[in-house]
Biopython code that builds the backbone (N, CA, C, O; Angstrom):
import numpy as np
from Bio.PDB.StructureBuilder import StructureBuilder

atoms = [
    (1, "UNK", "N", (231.641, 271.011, 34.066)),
    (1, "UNK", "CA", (232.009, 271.562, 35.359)),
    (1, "UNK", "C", (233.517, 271.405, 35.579)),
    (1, "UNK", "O", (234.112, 270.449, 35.082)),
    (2, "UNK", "N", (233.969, 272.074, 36.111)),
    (2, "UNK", "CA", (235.809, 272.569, 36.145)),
    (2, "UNK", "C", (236.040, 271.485, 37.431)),
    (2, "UNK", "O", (235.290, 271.504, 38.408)),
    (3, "UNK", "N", (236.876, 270.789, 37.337)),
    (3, "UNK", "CA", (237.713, 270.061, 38.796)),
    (3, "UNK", "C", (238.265, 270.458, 39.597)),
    (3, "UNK", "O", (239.289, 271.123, 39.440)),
    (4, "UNK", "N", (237.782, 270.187, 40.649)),
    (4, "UNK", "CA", (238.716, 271.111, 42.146)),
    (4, "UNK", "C", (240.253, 270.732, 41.741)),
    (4, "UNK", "O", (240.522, 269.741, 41.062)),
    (5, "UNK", "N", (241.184, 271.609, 42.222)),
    (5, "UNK", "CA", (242.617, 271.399, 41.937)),
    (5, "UNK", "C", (242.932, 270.559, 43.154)),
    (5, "UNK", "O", (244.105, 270.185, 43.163)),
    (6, "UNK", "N", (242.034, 270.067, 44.429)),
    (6, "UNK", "CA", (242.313, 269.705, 45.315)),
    (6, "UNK", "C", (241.938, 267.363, 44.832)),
    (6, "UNK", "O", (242.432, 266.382, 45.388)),
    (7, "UNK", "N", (241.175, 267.421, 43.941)),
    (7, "UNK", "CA", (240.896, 266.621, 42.880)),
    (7, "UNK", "C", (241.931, 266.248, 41.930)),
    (7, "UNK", "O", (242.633, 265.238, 41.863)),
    (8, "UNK", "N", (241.887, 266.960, 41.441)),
    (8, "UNK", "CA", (243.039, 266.754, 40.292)),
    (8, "UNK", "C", (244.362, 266.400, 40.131)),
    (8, "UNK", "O", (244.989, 265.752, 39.293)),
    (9, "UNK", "N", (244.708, 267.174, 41.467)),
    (9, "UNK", "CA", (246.152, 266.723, 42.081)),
    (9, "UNK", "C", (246.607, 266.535, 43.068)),
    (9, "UNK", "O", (247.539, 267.185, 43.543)),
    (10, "UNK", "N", (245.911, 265.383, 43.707)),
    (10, "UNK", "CA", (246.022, 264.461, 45.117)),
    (10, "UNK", "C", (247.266, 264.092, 45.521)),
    (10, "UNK", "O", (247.801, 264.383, 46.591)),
    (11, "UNK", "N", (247.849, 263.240, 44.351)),
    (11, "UNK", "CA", (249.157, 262.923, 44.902)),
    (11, "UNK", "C", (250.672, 264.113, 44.603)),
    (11, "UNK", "O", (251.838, 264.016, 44.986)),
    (12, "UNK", "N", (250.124, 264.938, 43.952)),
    (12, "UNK", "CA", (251.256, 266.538, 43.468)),
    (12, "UNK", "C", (251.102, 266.912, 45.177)),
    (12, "UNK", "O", (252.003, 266.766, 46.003)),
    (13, "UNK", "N", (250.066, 267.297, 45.383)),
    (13, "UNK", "CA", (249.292, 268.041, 46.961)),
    (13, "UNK", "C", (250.277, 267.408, 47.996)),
    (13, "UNK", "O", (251.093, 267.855, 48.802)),
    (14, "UNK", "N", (249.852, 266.199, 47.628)),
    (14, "UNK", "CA", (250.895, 265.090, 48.810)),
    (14, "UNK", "C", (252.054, 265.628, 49.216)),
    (14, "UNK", "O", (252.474, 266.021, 50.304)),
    (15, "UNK", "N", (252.523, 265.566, 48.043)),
    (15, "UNK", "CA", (254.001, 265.520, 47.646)),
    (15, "UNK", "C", (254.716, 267.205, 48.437)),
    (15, "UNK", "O", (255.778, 267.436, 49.016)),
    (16, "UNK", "N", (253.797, 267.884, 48.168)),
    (16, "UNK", "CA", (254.536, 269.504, 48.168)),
    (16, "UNK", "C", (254.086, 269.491, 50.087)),
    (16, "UNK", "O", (254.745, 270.290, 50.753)),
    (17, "UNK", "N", (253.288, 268.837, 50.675)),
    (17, "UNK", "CA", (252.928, 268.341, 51.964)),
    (17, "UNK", "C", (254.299, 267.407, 52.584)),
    (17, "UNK", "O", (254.483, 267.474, 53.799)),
    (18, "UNK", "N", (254.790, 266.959, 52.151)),
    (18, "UNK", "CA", (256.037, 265.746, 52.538)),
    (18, "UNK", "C", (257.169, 266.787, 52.237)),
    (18, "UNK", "O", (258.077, 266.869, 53.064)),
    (19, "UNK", "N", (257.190, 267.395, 51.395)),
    (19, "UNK", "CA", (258.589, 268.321, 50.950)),
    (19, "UNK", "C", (258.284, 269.657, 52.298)),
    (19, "UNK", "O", (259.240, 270.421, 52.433)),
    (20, "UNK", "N", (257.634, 269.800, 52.790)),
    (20, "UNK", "CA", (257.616, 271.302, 53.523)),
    (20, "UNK", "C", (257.839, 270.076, 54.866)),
    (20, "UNK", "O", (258.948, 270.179, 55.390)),
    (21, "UNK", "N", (256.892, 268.910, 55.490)),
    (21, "UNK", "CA", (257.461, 268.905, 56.641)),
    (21, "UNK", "C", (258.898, 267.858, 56.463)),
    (21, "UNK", "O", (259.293, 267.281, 57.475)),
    (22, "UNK", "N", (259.428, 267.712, 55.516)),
    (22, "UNK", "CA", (260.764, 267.401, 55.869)),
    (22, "UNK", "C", (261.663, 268.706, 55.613)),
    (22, "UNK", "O", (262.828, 268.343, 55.772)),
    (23, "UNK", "N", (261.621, 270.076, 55.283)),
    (23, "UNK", "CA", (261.985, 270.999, 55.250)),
    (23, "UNK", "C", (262.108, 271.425, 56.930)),
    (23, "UNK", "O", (263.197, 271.707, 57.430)),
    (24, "UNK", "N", (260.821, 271.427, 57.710)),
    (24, "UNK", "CA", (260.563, 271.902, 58.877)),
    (24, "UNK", "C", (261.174, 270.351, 59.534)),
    (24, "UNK", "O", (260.563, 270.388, 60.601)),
    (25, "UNK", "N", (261.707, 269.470, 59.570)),
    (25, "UNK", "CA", (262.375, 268.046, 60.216)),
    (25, "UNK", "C", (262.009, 268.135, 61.671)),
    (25, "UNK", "O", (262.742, 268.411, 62.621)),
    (26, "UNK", "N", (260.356, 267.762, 61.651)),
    (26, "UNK", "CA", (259.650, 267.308, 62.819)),
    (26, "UNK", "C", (260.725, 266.745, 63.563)),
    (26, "UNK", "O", (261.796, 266.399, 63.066)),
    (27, "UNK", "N", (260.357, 266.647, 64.987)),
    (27, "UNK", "CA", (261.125, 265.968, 66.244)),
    (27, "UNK", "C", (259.916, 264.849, 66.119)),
    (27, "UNK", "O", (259.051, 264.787, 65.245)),
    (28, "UNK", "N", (260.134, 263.909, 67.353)),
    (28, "UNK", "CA", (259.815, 262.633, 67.471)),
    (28, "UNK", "C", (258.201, 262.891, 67.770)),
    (28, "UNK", "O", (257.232, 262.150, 67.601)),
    (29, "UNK", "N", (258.271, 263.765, 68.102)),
    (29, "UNK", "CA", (256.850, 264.509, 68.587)),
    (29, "UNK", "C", (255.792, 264.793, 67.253)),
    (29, "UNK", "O", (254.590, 264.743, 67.514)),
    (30, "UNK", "N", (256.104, 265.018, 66.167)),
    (30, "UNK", "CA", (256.153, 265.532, 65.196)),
    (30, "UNK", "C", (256.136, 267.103, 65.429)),
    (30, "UNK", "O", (255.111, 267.695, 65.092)),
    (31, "UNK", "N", (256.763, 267.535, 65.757)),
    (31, "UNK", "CA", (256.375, 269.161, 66.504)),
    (31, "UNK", "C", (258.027, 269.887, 65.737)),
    (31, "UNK", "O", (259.074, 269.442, 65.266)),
    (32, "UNK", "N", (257.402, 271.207, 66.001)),
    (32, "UNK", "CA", (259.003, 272.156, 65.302)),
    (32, "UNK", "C", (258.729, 273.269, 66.615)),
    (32, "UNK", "O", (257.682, 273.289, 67.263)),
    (33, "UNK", "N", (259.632, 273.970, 66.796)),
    (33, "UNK", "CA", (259.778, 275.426, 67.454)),
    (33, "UNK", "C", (259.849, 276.226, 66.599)),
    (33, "UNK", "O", (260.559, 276.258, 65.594)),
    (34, "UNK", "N", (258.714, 277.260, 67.176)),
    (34, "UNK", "CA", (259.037, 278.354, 65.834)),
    (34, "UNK", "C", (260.220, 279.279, 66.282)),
    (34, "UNK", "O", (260.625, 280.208, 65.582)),
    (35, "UNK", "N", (260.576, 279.055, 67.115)),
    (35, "UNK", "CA", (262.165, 280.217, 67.094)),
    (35, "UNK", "C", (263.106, 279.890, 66.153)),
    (35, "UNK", "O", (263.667, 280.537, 65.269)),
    (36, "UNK", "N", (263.185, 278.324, 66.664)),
    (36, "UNK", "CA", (264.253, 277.176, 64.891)),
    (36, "UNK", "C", (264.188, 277.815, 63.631)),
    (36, "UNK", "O", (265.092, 278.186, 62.881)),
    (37, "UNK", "N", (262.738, 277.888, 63.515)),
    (37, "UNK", "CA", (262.294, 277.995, 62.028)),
    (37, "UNK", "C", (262.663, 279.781, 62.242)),
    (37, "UNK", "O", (262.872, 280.266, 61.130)),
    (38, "UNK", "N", (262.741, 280.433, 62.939)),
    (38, "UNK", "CA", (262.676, 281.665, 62.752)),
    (38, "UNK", "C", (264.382, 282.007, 62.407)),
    (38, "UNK", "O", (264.937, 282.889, 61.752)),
    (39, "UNK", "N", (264.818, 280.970, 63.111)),
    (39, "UNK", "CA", (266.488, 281.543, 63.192)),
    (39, "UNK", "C", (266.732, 280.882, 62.124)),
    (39, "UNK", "O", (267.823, 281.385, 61.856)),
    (40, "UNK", "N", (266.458, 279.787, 60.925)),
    (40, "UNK", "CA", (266.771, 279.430, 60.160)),
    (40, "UNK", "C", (266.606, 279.813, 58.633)),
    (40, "UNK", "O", (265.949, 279.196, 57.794)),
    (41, "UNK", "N", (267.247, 280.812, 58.482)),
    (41, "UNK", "CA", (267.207, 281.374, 56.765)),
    (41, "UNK", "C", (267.459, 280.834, 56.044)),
    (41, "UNK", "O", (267.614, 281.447, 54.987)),
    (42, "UNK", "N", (267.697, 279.309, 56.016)),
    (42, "UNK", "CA", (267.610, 278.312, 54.660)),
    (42, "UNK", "C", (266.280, 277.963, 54.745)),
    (42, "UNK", "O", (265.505, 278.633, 54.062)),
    (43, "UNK", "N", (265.661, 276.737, 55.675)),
    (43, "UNK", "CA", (264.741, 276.432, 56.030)),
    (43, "UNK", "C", (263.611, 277.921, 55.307)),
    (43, "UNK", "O", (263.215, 277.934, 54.141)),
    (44, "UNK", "N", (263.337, 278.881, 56.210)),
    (44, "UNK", "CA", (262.060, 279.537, 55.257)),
    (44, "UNK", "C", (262.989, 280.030, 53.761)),
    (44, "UNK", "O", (262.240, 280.350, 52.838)),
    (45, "UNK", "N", (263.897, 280.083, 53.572)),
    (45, "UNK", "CA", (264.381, 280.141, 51.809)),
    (45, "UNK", "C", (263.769, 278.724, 51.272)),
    (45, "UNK", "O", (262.653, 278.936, 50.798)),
    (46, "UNK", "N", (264.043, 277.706, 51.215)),
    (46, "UNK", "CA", (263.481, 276.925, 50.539)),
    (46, "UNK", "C", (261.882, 276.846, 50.801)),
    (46, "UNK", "O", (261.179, 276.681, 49.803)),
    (47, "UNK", "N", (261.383, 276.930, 51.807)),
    (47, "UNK", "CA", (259.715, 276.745, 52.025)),
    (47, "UNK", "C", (259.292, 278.351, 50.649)),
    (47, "UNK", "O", (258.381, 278.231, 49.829)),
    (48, "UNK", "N", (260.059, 279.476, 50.725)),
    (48, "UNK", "CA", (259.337, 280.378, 49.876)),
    (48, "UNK", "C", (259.526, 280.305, 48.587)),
    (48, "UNK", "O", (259.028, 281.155, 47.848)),
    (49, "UNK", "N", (260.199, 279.384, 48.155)),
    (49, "UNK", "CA", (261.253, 279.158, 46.736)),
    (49, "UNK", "C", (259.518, 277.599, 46.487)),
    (49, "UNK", "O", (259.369, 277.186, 45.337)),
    (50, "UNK", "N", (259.015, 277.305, 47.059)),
    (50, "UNK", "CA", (258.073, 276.581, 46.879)),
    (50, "UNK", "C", (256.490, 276.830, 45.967)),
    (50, "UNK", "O", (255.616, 276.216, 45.355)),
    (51, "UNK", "N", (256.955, 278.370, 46.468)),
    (51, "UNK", "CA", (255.273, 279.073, 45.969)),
    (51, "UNK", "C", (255.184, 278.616, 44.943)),
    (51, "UNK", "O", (254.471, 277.632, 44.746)),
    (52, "UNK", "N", (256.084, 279.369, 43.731)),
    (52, "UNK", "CA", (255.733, 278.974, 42.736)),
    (52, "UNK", "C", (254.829, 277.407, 42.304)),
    (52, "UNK", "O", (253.882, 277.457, 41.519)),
    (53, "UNK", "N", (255.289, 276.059, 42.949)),
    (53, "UNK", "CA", (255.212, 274.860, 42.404)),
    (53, "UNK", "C", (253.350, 275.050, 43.802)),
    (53, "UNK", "O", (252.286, 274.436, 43.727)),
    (54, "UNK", "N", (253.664, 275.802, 44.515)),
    (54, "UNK", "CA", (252.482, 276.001, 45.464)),
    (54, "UNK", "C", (250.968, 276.423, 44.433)),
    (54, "UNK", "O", (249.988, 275.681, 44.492)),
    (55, "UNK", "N", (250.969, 277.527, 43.642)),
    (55, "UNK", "CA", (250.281, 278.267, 42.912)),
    (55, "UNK", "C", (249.924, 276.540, 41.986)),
    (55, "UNK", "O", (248.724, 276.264, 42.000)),
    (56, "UNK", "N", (250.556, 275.805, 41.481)),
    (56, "UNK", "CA", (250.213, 274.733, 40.322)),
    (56, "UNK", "C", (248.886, 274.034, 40.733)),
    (56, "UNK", "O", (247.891, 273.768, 40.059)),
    (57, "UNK", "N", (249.209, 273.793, 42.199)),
    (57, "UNK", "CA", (248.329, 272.767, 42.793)),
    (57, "UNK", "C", (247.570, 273.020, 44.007)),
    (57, "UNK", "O", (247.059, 272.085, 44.623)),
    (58, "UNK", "N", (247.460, 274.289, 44.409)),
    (58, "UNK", "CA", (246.801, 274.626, 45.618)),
    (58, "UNK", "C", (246.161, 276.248, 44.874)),
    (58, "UNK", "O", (246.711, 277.079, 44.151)),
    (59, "UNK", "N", (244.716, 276.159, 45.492)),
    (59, "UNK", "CA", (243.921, 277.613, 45.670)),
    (59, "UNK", "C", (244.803, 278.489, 46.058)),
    (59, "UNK", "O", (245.432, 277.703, 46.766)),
    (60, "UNK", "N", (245.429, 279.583, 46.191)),
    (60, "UNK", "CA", (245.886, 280.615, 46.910)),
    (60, "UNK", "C", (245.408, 281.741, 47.469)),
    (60, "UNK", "O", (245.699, 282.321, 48.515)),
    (61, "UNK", "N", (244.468, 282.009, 46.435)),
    (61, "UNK", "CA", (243.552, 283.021, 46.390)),
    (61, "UNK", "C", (243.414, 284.108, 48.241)),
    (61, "UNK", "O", (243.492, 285.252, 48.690)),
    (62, "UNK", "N", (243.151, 282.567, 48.685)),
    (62, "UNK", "CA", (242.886, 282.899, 50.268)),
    (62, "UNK", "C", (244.501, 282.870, 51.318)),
    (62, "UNK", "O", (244.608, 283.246, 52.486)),
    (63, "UNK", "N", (245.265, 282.468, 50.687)),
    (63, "UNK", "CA", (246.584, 282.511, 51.451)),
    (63, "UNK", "C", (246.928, 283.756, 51.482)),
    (63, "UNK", "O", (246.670, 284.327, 50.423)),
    (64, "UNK", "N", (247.567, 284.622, 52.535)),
    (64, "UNK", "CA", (248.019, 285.987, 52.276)),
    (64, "UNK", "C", (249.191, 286.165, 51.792)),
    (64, "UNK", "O", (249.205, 287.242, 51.195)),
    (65, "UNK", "N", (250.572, 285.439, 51.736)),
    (65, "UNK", "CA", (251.461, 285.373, 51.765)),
    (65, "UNK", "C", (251.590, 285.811, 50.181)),
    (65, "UNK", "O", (252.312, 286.694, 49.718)),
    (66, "UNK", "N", (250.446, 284.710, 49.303)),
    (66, "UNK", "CA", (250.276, 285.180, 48.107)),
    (66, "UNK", "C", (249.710, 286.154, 47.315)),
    (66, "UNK", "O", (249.380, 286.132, 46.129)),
    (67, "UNK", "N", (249.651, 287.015, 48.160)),
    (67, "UNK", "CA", (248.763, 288.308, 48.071)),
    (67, "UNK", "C", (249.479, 289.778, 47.372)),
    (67, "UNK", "O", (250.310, 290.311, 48.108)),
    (68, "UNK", "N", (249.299, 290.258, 46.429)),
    (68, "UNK", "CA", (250.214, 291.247, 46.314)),
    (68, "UNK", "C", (249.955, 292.366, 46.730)),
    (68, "UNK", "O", (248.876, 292.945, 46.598)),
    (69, "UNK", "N", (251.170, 292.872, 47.409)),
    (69, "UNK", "CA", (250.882, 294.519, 48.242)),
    (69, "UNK", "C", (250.704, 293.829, 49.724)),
    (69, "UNK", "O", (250.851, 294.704, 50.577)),
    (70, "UNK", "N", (250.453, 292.636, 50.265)),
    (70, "UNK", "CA", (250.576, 292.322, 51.218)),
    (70, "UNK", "C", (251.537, 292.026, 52.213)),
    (70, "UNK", "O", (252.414, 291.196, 51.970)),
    (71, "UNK", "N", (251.476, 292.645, 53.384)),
    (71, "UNK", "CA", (252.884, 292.241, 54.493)),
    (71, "UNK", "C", (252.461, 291.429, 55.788)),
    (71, "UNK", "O", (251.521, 291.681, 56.542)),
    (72, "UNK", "N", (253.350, 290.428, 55.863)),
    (72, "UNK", "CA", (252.673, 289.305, 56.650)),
    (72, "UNK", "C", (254.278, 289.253, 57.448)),
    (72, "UNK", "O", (255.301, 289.455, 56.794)),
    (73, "UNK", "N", (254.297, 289.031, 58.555)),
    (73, "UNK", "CA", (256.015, 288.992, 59.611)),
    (73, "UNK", "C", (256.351, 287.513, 59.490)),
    (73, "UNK", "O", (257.208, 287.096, 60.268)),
    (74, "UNK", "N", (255.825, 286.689, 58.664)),
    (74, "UNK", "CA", (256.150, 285.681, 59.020)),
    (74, "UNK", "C", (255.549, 284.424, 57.649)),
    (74, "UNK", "O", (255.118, 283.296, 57.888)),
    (75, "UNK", "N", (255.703, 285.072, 56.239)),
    (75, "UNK", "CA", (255.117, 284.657, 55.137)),
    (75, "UNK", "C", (255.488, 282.952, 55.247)),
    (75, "UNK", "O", (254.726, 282.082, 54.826)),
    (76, "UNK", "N", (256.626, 282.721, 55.808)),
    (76, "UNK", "CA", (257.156, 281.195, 55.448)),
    (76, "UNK", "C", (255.868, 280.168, 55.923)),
    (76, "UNK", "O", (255.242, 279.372, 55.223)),
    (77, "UNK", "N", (255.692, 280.521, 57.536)),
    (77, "UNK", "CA", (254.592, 279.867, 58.336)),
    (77, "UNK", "C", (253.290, 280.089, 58.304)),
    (77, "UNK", "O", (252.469, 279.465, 58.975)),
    (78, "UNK", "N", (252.944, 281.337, 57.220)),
    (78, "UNK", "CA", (251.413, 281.141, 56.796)),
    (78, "UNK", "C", (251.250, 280.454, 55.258)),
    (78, "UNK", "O", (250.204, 280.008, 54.786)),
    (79, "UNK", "N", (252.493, 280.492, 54.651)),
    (79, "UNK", "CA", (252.212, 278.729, 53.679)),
    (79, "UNK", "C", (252.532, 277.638, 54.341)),
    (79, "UNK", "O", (251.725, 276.737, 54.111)),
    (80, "UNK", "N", (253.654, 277.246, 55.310)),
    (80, "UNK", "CA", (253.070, 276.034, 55.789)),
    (80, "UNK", "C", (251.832, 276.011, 56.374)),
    (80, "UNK", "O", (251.043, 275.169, 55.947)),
    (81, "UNK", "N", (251.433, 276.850, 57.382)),
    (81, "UNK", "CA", (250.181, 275.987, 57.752)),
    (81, "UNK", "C", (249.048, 276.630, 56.880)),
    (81, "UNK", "O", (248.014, 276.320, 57.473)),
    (82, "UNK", "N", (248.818, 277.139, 56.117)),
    (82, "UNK", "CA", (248.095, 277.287, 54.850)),
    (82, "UNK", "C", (247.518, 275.752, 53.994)),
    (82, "UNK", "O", (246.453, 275.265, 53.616)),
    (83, "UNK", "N", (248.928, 275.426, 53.997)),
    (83, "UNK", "CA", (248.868, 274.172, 52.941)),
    (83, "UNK", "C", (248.895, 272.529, 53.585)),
    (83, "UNK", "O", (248.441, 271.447, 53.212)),
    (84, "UNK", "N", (249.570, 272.942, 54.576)),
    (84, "UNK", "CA", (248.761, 271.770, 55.195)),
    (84, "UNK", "C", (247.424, 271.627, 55.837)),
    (84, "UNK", "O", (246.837, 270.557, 55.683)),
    (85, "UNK", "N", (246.895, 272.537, 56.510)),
    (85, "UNK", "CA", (245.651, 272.507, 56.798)),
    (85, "UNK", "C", (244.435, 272.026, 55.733)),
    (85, "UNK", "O", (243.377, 271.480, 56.044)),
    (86, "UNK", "N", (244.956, 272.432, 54.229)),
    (86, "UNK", "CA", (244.023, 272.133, 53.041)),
    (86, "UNK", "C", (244.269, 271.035, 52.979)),
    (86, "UNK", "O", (243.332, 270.388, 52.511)),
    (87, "UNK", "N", (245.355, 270.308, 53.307)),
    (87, "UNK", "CA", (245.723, 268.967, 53.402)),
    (87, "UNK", "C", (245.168, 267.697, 54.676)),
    (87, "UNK", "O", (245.406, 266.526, 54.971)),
    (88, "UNK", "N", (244.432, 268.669, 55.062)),
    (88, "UNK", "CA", (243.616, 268.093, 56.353)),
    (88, "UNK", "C", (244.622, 267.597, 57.903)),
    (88, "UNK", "O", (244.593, 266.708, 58.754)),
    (89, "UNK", "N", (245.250, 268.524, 57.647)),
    (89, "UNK", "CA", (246.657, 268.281, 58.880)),
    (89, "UNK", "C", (245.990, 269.104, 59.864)),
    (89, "UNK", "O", (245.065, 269.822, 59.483)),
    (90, "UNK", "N", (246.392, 269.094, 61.278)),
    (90, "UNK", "CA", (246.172, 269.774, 62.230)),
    (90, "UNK", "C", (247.192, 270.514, 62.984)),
    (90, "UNK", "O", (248.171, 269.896, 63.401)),
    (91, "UNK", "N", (247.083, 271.622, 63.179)),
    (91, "UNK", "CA", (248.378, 272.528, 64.208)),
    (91, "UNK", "C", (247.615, 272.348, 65.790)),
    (91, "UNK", "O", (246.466, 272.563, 66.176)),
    (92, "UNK", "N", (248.410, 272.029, 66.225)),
    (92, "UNK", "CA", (248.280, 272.213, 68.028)),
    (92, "UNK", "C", (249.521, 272.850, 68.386)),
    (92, "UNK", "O", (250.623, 272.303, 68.336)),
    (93, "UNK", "N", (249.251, 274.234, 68.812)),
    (93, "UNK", "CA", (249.897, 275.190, 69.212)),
    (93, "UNK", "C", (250.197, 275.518, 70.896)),
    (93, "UNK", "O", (249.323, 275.894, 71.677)),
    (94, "UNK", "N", (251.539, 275.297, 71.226)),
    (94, "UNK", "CA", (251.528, 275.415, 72.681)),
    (94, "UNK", "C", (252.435, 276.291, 72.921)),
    (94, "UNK", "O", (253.189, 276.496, 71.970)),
    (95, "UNK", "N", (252.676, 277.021, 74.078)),
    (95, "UNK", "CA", (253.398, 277.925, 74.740)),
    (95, "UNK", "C", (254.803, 276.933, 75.202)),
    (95, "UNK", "O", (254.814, 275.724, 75.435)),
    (96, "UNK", "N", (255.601, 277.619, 75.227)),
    (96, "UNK", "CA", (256.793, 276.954, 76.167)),
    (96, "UNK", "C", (257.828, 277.796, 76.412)),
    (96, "UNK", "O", (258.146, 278.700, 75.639)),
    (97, "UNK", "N", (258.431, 277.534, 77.542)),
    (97, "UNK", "CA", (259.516, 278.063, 77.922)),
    (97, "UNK", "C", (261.025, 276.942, 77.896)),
    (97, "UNK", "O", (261.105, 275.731, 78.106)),
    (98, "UNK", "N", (262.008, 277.894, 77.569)),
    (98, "UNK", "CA", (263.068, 277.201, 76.915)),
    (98, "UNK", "C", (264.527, 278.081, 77.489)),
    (98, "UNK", "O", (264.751, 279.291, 77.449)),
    (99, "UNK", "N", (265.287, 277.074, 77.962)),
    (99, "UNK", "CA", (266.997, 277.811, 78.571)),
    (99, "UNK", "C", (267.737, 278.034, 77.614)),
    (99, "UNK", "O", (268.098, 277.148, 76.840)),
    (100, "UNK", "N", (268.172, 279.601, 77.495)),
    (100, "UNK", "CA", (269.297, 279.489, 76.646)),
    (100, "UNK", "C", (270.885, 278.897, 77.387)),
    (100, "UNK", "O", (271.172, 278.415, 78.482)),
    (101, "UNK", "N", (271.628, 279.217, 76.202)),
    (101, "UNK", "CA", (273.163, 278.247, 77.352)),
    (101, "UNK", "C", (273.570, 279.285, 78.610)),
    (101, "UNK", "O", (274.159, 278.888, 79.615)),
    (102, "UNK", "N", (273.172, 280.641, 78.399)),
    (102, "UNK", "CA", (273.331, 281.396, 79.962)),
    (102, "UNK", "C", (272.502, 281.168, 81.351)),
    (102, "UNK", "O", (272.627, 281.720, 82.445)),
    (103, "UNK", "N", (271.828, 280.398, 81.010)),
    (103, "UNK", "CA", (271.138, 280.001, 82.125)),
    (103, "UNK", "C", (269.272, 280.642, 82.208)),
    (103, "UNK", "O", (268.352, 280.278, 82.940)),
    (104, "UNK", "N", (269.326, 281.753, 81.057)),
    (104, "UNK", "CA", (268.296, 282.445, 80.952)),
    (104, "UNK", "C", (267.522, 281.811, 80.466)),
    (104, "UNK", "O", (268.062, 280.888, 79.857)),
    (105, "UNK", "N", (265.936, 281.797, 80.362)),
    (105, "UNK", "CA", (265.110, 281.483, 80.078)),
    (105, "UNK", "C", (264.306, 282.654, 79.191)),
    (105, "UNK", "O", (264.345, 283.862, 79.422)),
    (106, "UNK", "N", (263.402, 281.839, 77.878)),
    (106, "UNK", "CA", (262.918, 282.500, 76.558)),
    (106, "UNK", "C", (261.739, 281.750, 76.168)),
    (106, "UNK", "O", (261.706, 280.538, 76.381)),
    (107, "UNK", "N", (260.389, 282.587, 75.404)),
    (107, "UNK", "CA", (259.439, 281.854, 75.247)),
    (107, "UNK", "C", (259.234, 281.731, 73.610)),
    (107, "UNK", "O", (259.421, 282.555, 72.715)),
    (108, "UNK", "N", (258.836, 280.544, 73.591)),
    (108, "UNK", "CA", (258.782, 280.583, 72.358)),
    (108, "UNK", "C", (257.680, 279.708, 71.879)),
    (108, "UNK", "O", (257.215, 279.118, 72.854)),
    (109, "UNK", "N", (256.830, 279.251, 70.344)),
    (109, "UNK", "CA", (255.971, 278.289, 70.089)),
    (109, "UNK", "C", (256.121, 277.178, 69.501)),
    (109, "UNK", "O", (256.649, 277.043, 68.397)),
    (110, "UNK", "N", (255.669, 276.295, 70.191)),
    (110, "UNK", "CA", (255.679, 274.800, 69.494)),
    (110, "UNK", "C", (254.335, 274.615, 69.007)),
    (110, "UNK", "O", (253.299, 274.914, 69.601)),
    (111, "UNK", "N", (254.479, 273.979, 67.627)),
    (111, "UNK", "CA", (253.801, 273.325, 66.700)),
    (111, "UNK", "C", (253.673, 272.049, 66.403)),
    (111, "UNK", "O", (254.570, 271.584, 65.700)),
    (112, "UNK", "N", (252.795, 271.320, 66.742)),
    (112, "UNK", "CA", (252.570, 269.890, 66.660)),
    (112, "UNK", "C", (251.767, 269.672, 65.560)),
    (112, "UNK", "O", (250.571, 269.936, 65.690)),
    (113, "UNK", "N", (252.125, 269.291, 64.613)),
    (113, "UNK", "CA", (251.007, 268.692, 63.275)),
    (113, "UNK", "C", (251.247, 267.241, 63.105)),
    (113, "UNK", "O", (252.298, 266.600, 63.108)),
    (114, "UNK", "N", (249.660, 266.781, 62.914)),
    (114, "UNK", "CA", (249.473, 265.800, 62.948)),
    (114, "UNK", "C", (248.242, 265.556, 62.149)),
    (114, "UNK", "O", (247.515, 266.503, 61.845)),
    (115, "UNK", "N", (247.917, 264.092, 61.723)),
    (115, "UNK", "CA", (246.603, 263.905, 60.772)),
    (115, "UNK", "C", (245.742, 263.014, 61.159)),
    (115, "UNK", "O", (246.227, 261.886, 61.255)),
    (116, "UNK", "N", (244.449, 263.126, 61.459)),
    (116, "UNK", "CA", (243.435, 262.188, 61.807)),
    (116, "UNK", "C", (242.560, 261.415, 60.367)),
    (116, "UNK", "O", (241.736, 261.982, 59.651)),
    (117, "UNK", "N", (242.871, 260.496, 60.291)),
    (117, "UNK", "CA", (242.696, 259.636, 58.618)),
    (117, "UNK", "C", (241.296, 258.844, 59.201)),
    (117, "UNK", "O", (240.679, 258.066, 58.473)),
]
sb = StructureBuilder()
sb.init_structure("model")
sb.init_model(0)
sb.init_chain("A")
sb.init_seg("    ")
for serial, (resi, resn, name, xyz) in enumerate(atoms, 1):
    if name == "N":
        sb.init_residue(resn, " ", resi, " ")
    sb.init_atom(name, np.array(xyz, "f"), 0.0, 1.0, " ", f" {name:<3s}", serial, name[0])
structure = sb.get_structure()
């Protein structure tokens, strides 16, 4: 019988789990804004420069991002929470409103991941 890859490579899994949320550099909250991550073209450059080492040690099959012929608006944040979720992490997703420096106000999403062991 063949070994789950989720078996086989526990602590690889870990590892590519610790490299994406210090990529995304949780606040104290452990939480990110997705506008950050949206305005940041290094940040999703390195999270997509990951797949490859992603494909070694994780199923993909079901991720879309890895899909060919597929268009997703936002490929960076359906491998993070793709791969952490297989990692038994949790997203808590909230609404918020946020001032820019004109005084205006903008909505945007916060992401809280966290792990129940």
């Amino acid at each position: 019988m063949r070994i789950k890859l989720s078996e086989k490579y526990q602590s690889e899994r870990e590892e590519i789990c610790n490299k994406i949320i210090s990529i995304l550099e949780l606040d104290e909250n452990k939480s990110f804004l997705l506008c950050e991550l949206d305005n940041d073209t290094e940040k999703q450059n390195k999270i997509l420069q990951m797949k490859e080492d992603i494909q070694k040690y994780f199923s993909v099959s079901c991720i879309s991002s890895f899909r060919p012929n597929f268009e997703c608006k936002r490929p960076y944040l359906n491998i993070v929470r793709s791969i952490l979720r297989k990692q038994n992490y949790i997203f808590e997703r909230s609404e918020i409103e946020k001032s820019k420096n004109d005084g205006s106000f903008f909505r945007s999403t916060k992401y809280k991941i966290f792990r129940n062991n």
